[in-house]
Each structure stands twice: as structure tokens, then as C-alpha cells.
C-alpha positions as CSV (number, residue, x, y, z in Angstrom):
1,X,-10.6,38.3,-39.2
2,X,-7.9,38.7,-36.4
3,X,-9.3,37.5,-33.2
4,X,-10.5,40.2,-30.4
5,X,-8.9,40.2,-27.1
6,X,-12.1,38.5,-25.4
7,X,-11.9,35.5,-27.8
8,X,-7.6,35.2,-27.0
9,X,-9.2,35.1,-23.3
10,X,-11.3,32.8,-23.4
11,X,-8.9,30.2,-25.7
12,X,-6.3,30.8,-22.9
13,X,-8.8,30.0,-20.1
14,X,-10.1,27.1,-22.0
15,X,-6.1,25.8,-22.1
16,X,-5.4,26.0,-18.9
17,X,-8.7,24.4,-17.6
18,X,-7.7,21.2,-20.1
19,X,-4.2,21.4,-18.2
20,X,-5.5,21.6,-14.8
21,X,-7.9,18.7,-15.5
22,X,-5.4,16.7,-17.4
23,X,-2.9,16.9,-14.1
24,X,-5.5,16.4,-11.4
25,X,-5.7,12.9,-13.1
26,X,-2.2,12.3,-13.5
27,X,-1.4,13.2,-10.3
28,X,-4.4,11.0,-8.7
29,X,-3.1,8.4,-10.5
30,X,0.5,8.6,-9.9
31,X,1.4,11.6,-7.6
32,X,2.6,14.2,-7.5
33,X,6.5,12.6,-7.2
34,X,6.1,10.2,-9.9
35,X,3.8,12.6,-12.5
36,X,6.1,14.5,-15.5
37,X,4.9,17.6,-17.6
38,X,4.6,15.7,-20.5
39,X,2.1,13.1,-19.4
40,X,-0.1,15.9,-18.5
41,X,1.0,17.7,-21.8
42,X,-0.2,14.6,-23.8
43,X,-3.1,13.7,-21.6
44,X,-4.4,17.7,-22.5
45,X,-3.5,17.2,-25.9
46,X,-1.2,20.3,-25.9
47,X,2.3,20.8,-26.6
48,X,4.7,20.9,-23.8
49,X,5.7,24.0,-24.7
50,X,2.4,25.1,-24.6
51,X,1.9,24.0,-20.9
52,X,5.4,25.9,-20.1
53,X,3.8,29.0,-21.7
54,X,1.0,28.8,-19.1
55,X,2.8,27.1,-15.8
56,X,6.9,27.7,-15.3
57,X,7.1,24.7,-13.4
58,X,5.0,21.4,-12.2
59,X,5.3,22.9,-8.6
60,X,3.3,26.1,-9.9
61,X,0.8,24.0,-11.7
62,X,0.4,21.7,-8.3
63,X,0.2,25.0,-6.4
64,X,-2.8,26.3,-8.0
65,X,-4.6,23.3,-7.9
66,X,-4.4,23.1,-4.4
67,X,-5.4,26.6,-3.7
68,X,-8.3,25.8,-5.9
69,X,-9.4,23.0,-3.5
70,X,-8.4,25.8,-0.5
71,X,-11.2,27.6,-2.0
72,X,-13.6,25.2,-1.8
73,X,-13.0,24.0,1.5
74,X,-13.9,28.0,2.7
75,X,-16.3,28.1,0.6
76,X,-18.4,25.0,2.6
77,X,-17.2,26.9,6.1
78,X,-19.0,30.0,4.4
79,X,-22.0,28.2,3.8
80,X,-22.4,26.4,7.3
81,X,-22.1,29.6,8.8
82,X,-25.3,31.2,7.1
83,X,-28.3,31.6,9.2
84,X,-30.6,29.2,8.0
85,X,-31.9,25.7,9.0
86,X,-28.7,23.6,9.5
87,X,-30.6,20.7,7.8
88,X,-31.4,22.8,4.6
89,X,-27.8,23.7,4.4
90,X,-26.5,20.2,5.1
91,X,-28.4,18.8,2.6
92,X,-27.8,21.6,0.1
93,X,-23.8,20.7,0.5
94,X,-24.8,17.2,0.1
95,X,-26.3,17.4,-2.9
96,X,-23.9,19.4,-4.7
97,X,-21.7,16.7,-3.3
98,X,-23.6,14.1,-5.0
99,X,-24.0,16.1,-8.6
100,X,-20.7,16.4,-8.9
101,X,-19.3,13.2,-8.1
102,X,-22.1,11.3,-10.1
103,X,-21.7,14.1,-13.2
104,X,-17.4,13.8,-13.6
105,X,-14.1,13.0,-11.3
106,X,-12.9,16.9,-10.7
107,X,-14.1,17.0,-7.0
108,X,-12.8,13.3,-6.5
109,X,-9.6,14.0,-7.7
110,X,-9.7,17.2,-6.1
111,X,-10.4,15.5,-2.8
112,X,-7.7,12.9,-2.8
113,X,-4.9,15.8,-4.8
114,X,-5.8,17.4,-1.1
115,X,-4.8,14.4,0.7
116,X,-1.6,13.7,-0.9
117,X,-0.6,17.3,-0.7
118,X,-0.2,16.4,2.8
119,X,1.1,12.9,2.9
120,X,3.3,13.6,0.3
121,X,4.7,16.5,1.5
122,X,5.1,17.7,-1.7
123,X,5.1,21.4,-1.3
124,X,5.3,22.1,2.0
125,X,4.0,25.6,2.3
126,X,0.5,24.8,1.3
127,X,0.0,22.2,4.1
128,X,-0.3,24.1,6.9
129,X,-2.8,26.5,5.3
130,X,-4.7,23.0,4.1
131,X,-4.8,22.0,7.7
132,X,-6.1,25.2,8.7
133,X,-9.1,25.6,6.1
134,X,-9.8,22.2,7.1
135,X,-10.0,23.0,10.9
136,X,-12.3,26.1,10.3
137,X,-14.6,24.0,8.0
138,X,-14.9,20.9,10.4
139,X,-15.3,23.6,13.3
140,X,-18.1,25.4,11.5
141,X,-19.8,21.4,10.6
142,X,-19.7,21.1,14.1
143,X,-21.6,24.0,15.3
144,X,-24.0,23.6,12.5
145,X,-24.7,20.1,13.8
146,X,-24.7,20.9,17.3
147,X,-27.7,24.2,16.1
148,X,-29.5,21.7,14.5
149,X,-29.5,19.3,16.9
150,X,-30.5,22.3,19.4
151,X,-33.9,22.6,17.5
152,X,-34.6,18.7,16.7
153,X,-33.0,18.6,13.0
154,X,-30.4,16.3,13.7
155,X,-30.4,13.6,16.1
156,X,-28.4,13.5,19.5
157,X,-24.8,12.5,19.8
158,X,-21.0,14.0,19.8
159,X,-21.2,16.9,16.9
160,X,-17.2,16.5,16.6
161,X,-17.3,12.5,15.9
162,X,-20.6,12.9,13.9
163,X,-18.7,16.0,11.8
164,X,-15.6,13.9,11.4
165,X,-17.9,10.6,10.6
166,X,-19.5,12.7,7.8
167,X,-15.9,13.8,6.3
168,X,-15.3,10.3,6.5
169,X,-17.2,9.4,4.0
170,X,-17.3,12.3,1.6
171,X,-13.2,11.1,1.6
172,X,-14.1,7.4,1.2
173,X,-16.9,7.9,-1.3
174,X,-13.8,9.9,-3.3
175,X,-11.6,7.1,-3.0
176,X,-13.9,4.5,-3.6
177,X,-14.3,6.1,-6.6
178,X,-10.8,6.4,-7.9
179,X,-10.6,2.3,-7.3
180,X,-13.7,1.2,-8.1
181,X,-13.7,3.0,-11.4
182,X,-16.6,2.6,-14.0
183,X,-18.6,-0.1,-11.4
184,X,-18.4,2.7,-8.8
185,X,-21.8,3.7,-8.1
186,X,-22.3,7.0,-5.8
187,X,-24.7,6.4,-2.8
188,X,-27.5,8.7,-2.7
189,X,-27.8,11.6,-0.8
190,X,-30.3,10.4,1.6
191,X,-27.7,7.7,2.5
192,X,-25.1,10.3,3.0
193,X,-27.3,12.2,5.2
194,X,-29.1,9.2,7.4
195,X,-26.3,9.1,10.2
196,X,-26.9,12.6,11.1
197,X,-30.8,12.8,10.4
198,X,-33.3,11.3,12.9
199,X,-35.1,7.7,13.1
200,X,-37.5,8.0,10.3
201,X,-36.9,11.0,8.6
């Protein structure tokens, strides 16, 4: 029975997430300079042509990853914003956080993909727009922090150096990750929180 268009769909989608998962690892591990289309053909277990017929180039397939992190980043500004107890939404961030980075290594290698994009230079046009999503969402940590310390949820101090301090380690967690390998083990999310939450709580 000839396939419908919804199953050709789905087997396409299911190609390129195997790609894009396949050269977040490769590029992690050797980036973005260094990484060929055929490690990440073989790593997906597809043919290279097969990769071609889904990204043109490695810059395309680099691109998209990056605006896929992009996304993310807005999507934590988006959340911080809400109205609701900056504590709840903290810890709400933190815990997806956590799930994620216990449960597989997409938002790890996501995380340091992000930071290479900008050492490396490697495409230059996304970096500015990195830097900017990455302004909005620290401003947005900031103000949440300084609400929450406005109504006792957090304890006292500079909301930018505690906002920056709590990036800090989401970063380090990811790259602790990355070298520690299989005896990485990921803190729990009451550790993550404690420098922002008072004495005791």
C-alpha cells in the first residue's frame, strides 16, 4: 500500500531530527570548523546524499540549529515575564533544566553549540541576534529576581551578578557534562536554586 502524505511527513521529520541530533554531537565534539557532512551522515546512519536532500550545505544545517537554541532562549524570557510568583517560575525553569539534562545531551549540546557559535565565529550573522536573545533573557532573570526579592522570595543581593551567577552554572553544569561524560552526575534542582533562595528554605 503506497504511503499517504502524512506518513512521507512524518519519515522526513523523523530524518532530519536524527541529522540534527547526530551534528549537535559532532560539532560539540569537534566544532563546527573541524566537523564534515559525512561524520554526521554516518553518525545518523543515513546516506550523505540523504543529508544533502534535507540540508544544501553544513552552514544551513549549523544555521537551524542555532535558531533552534534562539528559540529557546525567548522562550525562558517569555516565561519570566509571566505574572506569577518569580519563585514558581524559577523553579519551574529549573526543573525542566534538570529533566533534560539528567534524561539525554540535546540541551547540553545545545548550550555549548550556542557558545561556539560565538567564539568560533563560524557564521557570523547569527551572533549578533544570539547576543541579543541572550540580553533580553538575562534582562527579564533580572527583574524576575529583583520581583521576587521585592515580596521576600529570593534573598537580598545584586539581581544582575545573582542572574549572571545562575547562567553561570546552567553553562558549567553543560560543560561539565560534556567532559565528565558517563561519571557526570547532574546536581539537583534544590542545589541549583539555593544561591538565590533564602537561609533555610
Amino acid at each position: 500500500m503506497p504511503r499517504t502524505k502524512e506518513q512521507f511527513e512524518e519519515m522526513r521529520n523523523k530524518t532530519r531530527e536524527k541529522i540534527q541530533l547526530a551534528a549537535m554531537q559532532i560539532f560539540v565534539q569537534k566544532g563546527y570548523g573541524s566537523t564534515n557532512v559525512q561524520e554526521i551522515a554516518d553518525l545518523a546512519g543515513i546516506s550523505i546524499g540523504l543529508l544533502y536532500r534535507h540540508y544544501k550545505t553544513k552552514e544551513e544545517l549549523f544555521n537551524e540549529l542555532v535558531e533552534y537554541s534562539i528559540n529557546g532562549i525567548k522562550g525562558v524570557s517569555d516565561l519570566f515575564k509571566q505574572d506569577d510568583s518569580p519563585k514558581k517560575l524559577i523553579m519551574q525553569f529549573v526543573d525542566i533544566v534538570y529533566k533534560d539534562m539528567v534524561d539525554g545531551d540535546e540541551l547540553t549540546n545545545l548550550l555549548i553549540l550556542m557558545t561556539q557559535s560565538i567564539f568560533s565565529g563560524a557564521i557570523n550573522h547569527v551572533e549578533n541576534e544570539i547576543k541579543k536573545q541572550d540580553a533580553e533573557m538575562l534582562n527579564a532573570t533580572l527583574n524576575l529576581i529583583k520581583r521576587g526579592q521585592e515580596i521576600g522570595e529570593f534573598r537580598s543581593g545584586n539581581p544582575y551578578e545573582l542572574a549572571v551567577f545562575f547562567y553561570s552554572t546552567i553553562q558549567g553544569l553543560a560543560t561539565m557534562k560534556v567532559m565528565l561524560k558517563d561519571s557526570f552526575i547532574m546536581p539537583s534542582p534544590s542545589i541549583i536554586m539555593a544561591f538565590l533562595l533564602k537561609e533555610g528554605e
